[in-house]
Structure formats: C-alpha cells, structure tokens
C-alpha positions, 0 to 999 in steps of 0.5 A: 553906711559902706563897708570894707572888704579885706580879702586876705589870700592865705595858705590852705592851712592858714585860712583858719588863722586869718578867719579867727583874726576877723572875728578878733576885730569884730567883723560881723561877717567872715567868708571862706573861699576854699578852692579845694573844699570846693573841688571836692564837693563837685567831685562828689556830687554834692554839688549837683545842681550848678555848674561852676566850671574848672576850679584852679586849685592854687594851694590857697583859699581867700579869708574875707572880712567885712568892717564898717567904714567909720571911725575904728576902721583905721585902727582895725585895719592897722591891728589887722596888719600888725596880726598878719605880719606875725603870723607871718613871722611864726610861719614864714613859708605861708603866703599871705596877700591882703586886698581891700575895697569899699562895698556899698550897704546892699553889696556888703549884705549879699556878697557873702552868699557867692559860695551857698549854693545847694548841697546834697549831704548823705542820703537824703539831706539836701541843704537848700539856701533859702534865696536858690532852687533846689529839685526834691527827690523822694524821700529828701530831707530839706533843711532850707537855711539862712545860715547869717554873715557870721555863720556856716553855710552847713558844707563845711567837712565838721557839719557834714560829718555830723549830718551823715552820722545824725542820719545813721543814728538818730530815732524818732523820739530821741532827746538831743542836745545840740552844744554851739548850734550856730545856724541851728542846721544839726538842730533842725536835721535832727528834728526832721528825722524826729527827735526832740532837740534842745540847741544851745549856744553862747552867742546871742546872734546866733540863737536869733539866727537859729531860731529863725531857721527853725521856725522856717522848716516849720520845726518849732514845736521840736526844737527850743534853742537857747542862750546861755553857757553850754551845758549849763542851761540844760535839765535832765540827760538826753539820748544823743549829745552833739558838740561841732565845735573845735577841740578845745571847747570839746575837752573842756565840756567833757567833765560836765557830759555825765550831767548831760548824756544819758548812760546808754546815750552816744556823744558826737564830738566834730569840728576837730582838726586832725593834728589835734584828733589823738589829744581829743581821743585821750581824753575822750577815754580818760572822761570815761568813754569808748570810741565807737566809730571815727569819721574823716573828711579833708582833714577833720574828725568826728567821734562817735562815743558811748559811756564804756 
C-alpha cells in the first residue's frame, strides 16, 4: 500500500490545531517539525551528539500527516481542507500551507524518524532511539525508545519537565502511577530510578507500545502497563501520581486523585499550555491541593502538589 503525506506549514501557535486535525481523520502517524523547539534543544545541549547545522527559525513548524491511499483518501482529504480553511477563518493571521505526496509503504515507515535523535535530559537521562548510537557517561540513565508513529519521541517540553522533576523526586521503593503513559518513557524513567510503576492509558495502540518499550530496558518486572480509563483500572494509592497530558483531561481526572494518591503522595500535572496554567492552578487548589514547585519551559507548565 502507498501512502499520502500531507505536510501542512502552520504558525508556531497553530501546530497543535493541525496535528489534532490528523489525528481527527485518523492518521496512524503525525509529526512535528518545530524549528524552534529544535534550536533550543541544540542551544542547550540536549542535543549533543549530532550536528544539524544553522536552523532558520521562520516563526512556523511543519504538521505532517500520513494516510492510506485507498478509497476514503478523497474524502479525507477534502475534510482536511474544509477543517484548515476554518481555522483559518477563526485566526486569520496564521499562515497555513498544505503540501501533499505519495510515500511508498517502507518510506511511510521511517519517514517519520528524521527528528528522533538522541537527547540528554537532566542529569543523567540520555533518551536514546533504538535504531541510533548514543556514548554512555558514568552514571547515565538510558531509557532506549521506539516511541511509534503515533507517539512522542520523549523531547517534547511536557516530558522533559516530568523527567527533570522524576529525577529530583522519585526513591527507590516508591509506588507510581503513570496516567496516559504513551510511549511508556515517565514509566520506564521512573523505574530505572527504582520504583514501582503502574502506567495506564486509554488507547490500545499505545499500551502495545508501552510494553514493548519496557520490556526493551529490561523493566518488566517494575513496571505493568494497562489498558483501560485512567484512574479507574488502578487499586490502592500510590506515593507519586504522574499525568502529562493536556489540561482538560488533568482537571477532570482531579475528583478521583483522593482514590489514587497517597495522603503524604505528590501529584506531577504536565502537558499544560501556559494560557491554560492559572485555570488548572485553581483547580488544583480547589481539589484540595498546594502548589509545591512550578516548572516552565517554552511555553508549558508542569505542577508539582501535595495534599494540603
């Protein structure tokens, strides 16, 4: 089967619009080429074993989606269209340019890969794609990835947040629970710094995903991973509660964390866009927590809580 790439070039603050736009259609893969994210992570030295050159930092990032060149692709294609030319209406000064191409069955399988390169996170992360090399310094933790089409590559401002801040909190003999796991890496982070990890997530594809990425760092005896709504295939409390997902899914999880979250536990709320960060604080507190540390990075926001 081929396949069809639509690369649509969008406004920095649109990327997130278009990208939900594909998934809407179904596309079993979406990528984001985001020349500024890319830029800071080389400025930081996250990025410290490949070279990409100058990065020309246009103001835009490139969505792309893949579908199946059958006989909905018409159809899709025509959705996609109507769907961007609203956005457009709803935020005119965005800039919005569509490409498309046929990709043949072993291009549309790695294409996506172009941007998963090695990355340091903290202090001893090292997020390692499992297809590249990667040196290991004493000390390092590896966390060694096949994130899927559909999943993130572990770089992305709301995970490396949670990183940073599972390497500054997490002790061995902790019980975690980790909320929308996706590729499974807070899971196996968490693990490797040797706690016990319950990861859940409502999509199937993602659980398969998950597990497979454990069993590859050799965690499996750590970590079980689950399919099923979150919060709600979970027993017991656990000492740490980790939920990188989007705000609105964080604030409606929040009347069922006194089942889950321990009374001495800590809560780690990530995946929030800043405009939305003063609503999810509020009701944070209102749930009945205090705010014990706020992190930032390009525009997201992570909570760290306590009951109070």
């Amino acid at each position: 089967m081929n396949w069809h790439e639509v690369a649509v070039t969008v406004s920095a603050e649109g990327e997130e619009a278009v990208a939900d736009l594909f998934y809407e259609l179904g596309c079993p893969g979406v990528s984001v080429e985001d020349p500024e994210l890319l830029q800071n992570y080389i400025e930081s030295g996250l990025w410290d074993y490949h070279t990409f050159g100058e990065v020309a930092l246009t103001g835009t990032s490139v969505v792309k989606g893949y579908l199946p060149e059958n006989e909905d692709l018409a159809d899709k294609l025509k959705r996609l269209d109507q769907d961007l030319r609203h956005l457009l209406e709803d935020f005119p000064h965005w800039v919005v340019q569509v490409k498309g191409m046929t990709l043949r069955e072993e291009d549309w399988a790695t294409a996506w890969k172009a941007y998963y390169k090695p990355a340091r996170i903290g202090k001893h992360f090292v997020i390692k794609p499992t297809w590249e090399e990667a040196p290991a310094e004493a000390g390092d933790i590896v966390l060694e990835l096949d994130p899927g089409m559909a999943f993130g590559t572990g770089t992305h401002p709301t995970t490396t947040l949670c990183l940073e801040m599972l390497e500054k909190i997490v002790r061995p003999g902790q019980r975690v629970f980790d909320l929308g796991t996706g590729s499974g890496i807070l899971a196996i982070a968490a693990a490797k710094l040797g706690a016990r990890v319950e990861a859940v997530d409502l999509d199937k594809v993602a659980v398969e995903v998950a597990r497979e990425n454990v069993a590859l760092n050799g965690v499996g005896e750590s970590v079980k991973v689950e399919w099923g709504d979150l919060g709600q295939v979970l027993d017991g409390q656990a000492d740490l509660v980790v939920a990188n997902i989007i705000a609105d899914v964080i604030i409606r999880l929040l009347p069922e964390l006194r089942q889950l979250l321990a009374p001495a536990g800590e809560f780690l709320a990530s995946g929030i866009i800043d405009t939305r960060a003063d609503e999810v604080e509020a009701e944070l507190k209102a749930a009945g927590l205090e705010i014990v540390e706020r992190a930032e990075d390009s525009g997201w926001i992570l909570y760290r809580a306590r009951w109070a």
